[in-house]
N, C-alpha and C positions, 0 to 999 in steps of 0.2 A: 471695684471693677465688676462689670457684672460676667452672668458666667452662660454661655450659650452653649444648648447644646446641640447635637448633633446626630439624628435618627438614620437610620438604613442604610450604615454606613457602605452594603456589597452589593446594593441595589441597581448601582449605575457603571462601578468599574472606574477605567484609566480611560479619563477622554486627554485626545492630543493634539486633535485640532479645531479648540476654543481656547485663545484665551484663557490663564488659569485666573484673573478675575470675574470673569464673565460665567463660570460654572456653578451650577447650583452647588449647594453648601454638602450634598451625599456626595458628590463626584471628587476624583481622584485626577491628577494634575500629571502624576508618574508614580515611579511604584516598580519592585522588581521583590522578587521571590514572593509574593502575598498571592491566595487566590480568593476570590469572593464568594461565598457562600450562606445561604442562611441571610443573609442583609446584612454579615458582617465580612471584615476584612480581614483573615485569616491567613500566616504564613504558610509554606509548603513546610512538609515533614523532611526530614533528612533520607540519605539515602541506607538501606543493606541490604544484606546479602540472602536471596528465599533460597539457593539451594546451594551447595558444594562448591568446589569451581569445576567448572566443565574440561573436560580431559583435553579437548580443542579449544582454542579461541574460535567462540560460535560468532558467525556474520550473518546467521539467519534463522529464526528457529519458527514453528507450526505448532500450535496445540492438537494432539490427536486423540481425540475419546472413541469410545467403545462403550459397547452395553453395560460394561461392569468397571471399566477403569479408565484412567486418562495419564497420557504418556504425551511429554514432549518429546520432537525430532528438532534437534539442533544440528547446524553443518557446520563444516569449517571449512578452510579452503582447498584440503583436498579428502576430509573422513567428514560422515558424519554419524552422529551417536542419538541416541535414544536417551531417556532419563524418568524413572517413575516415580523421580520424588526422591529418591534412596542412589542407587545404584546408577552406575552409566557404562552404556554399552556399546559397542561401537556396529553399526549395521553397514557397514559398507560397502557396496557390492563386491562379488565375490572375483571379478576380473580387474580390481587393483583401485589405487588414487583416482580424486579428481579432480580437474584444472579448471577450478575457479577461481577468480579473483577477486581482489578488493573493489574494483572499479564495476566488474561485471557481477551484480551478487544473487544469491541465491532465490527464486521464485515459486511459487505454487499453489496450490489449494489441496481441497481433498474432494472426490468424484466420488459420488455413491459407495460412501464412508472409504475409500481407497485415498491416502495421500500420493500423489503427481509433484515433483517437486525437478527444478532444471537448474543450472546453471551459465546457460547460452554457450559453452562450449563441450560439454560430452550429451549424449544420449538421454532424453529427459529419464527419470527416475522413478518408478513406485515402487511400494510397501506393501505387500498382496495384502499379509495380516500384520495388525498393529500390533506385534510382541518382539520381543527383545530376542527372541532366537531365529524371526526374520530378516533375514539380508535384505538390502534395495536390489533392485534389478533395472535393468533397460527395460524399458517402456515396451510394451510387444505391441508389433503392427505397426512402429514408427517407422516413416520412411525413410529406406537407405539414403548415406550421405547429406540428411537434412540438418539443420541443428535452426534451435529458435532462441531468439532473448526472453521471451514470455512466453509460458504457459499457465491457463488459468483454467478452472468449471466453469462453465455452465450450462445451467439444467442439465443434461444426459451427459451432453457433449462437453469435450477438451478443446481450447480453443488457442492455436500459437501464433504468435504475432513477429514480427519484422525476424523474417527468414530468412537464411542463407541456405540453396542446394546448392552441392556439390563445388563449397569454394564458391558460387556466387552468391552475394547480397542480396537480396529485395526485401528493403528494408520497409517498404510501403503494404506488406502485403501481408493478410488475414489467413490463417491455413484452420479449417475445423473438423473433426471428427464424423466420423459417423456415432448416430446416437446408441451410445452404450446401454445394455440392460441393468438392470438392480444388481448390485452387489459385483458389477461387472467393470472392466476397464472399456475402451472401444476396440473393435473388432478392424476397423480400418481407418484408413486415411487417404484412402483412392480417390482422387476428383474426377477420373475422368469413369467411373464404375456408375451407372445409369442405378442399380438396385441397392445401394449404399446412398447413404445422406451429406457424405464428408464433400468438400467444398474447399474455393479460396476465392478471393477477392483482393483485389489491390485499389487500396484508397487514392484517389485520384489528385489530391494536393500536398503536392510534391514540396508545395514553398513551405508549407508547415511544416516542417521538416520532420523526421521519422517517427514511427510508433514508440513508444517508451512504455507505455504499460496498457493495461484494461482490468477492470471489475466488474464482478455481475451488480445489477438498480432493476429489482424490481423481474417483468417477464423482458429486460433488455441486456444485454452486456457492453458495458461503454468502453472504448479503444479513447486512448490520449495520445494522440503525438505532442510535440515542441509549443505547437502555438495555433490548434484545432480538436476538439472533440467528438466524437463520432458515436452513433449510435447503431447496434446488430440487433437484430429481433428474428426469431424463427417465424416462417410465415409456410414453410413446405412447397410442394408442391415442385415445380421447375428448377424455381431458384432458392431454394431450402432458406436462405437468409436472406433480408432487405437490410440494407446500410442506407443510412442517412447523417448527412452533418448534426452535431445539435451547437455547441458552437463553434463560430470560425475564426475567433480570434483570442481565443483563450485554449490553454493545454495543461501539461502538468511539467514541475520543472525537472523531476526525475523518477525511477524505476518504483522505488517507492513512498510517493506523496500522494498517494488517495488512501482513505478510508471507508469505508459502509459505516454509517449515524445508525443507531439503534432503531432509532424511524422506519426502518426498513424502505426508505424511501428519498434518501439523499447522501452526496459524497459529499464528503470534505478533501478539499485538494488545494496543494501548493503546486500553484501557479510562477512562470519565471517571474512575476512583479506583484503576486498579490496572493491571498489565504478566500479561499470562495468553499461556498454550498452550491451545489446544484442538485437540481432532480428529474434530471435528463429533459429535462423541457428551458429551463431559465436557471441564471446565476445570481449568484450575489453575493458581495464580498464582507466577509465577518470583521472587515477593519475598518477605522476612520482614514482619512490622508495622512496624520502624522505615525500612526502603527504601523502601515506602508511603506514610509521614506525609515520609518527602522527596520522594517524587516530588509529594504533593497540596499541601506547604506551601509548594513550590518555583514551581509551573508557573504560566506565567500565567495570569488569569482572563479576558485580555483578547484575549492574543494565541494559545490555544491549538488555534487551525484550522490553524497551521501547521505544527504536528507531525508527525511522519512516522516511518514505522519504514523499515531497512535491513538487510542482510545483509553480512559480511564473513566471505565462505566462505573464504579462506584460513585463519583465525584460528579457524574456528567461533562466531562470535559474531553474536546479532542485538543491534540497535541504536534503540532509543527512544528519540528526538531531540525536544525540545522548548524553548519556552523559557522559560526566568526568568524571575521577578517581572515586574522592567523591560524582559525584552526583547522585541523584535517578531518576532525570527528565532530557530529555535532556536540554544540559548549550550551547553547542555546535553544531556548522552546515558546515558542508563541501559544499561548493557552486559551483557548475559547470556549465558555461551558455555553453548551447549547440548551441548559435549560433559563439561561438569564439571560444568555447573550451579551456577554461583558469576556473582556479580554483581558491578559495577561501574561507576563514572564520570567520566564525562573530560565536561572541557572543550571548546568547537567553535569553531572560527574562524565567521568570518560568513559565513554559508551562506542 
């Protein structure tokens, strides 16, 4: 019998919609827990555990560095703690719990080295100094009665998305900062103060249904609603920011399904029917037809708020995590390394 063999074998990945005769003889037909690397096919590692167990079940945590050290902030759903690797601490603001939930979960960045962190139902949050004998506090200069689903950076400014004042919604509508100094938080959020830079706008398509998230790309910051893309750029003067569409028929499918690609130049985002790149100008989706009909015939209908994408820079791969049919946590992960461009899935411990 003779004997063939078979070269580069992580070259091409899991294609799914050709014909598994029809495939050249490197390509992969299906496949689950392997990832490709090197031009070979390689399993995933198992999982453990890098630190202690956390005093909360954290639903959302931030890496926080400093000049000399790096401290995670993990929340839970009503404390949140600190962790230097060792120790955990609980910095919770000093006027009590806080009321967030599973479905609503925890958001934020960090502003001119300051972490801002929310939960769409109490008063967004900072960490003046990143040490363990700092409490969080209420955001100072937030507006009375406000509360937001999102808040993120960028450049100077804080920027909150789909608003509620005083009991009512508007869930369409853009709230930004005036621009903060170094080492500073902002000073206001007055829209209608002529010598302040703070601002709002409300996105005009209403059928795309509400804002869900934003990240900063590049000198823009992109707003996602439902099933539309939107683009913010500071431009001063008048109107301190310009909005514009960038797509009109693609969004993200929940709070957190983008990421920033190392590129410093494109996201990765889970779409309600599809895994895409963009880079505020054009899209394009990192799956064939049949990685598609699994991602949409797989993912829950019930439980898909809980999705989230991730980065695994060692490896090159980003990670669209969601869950199955049955499950409430994601179970599942769609794996695309963006330096081959080949796809793949693994299984998730409960997360």
């Amino acid at each position: 019998m003779p004997v063939v063999s078979f070269h580069n074998l992580g070259s091409v990945g899991i294609i799914k919609d050709i014909p598994s005769h029809l495939l050249p003889p490197e390509a992969w037909s299906a496949g689950q827990n392997i990832r490709f690397q090197d031009n070979k096919a390689v399993k995933f590692l198992g999982h453990e555990d890098v630190f202690d167990s956390p005093t909360v079940a954290p639903y959302w945590g931030l890496g926080c560095p400093t000049g000399s050290s790096f401290r995670w902030l993990y929340a839970g759903l009503n404390a949140v703690y600190t962790l230097d690797g060792t120790v955990h601490t609980d910095i919770t603001r000093a006027s009590g719990a806080y009321a967030a939930s599973a479905v609503r979960l925890w958001n934020g960045g960090i502003l001119n080295g300051i972490p801002v962190i929310n939960n769409g139902e109490d008063v967004p949050q900072y960490w003046a100094t990143i040490d363990a004998a700092q409490a969080l506090q209420d955001l100072s200069n937030w507006p009375a009665g406000y509360q937001t689903m999102i808040i993120k950076p960028f450049s100077n400014f804080l920027v909150a998305l789909n608003i509620t004042k005083s009991g009512v919604q508007q869930p369409h509508l853009v709230l930004w900062s005036h621009s903060a100094d170094p080492a500073t938080i902002p000073t206001s959020w007055a829209v209608d103060t002529a010598t302040v830079d703070a601002g709002e706008f409300e996105l005009s398509d209403v059928e795309a249904g509400v804002i869900r998230s934003g990240l900063g790309l590049r000198d823009m910051f992109i707003i996602y609603k439902a099933q539309s893309t939107w683009g913010m750029q500071f431009v001063g003067g008048k109107f301190i920011m310009r909005f514009f569409p960038i797509l009109t028929t693609s969004g993200i499918l929940s709070d957190h399904c983008v990421s920033a690609l190392p590129d410093g130049v494109r996201h990765f985002v889970m779409t309600a029917d599809d895994i895409i790149v963009h880079d505020g100008q054009s899209a394009q989706s990192v799956m064939d037809e049949r990685w598609k009909r699994f991602y949409n015939n797989n993912i829950s209908n019930q439980n898909y708020k809980t999705s989230f994408t991730t980065l695994n820079y060692k490896e090159g791969e980003a990670w669209a995590c969601f869950p199955s049919t049955n499950a409430t946590w994601p179970d599942l992960a769609l794996v695309w390394n963006w330096k081959t461009n080949v796809v793949g899935v693994r299984q998730l411990a409960d997360i």
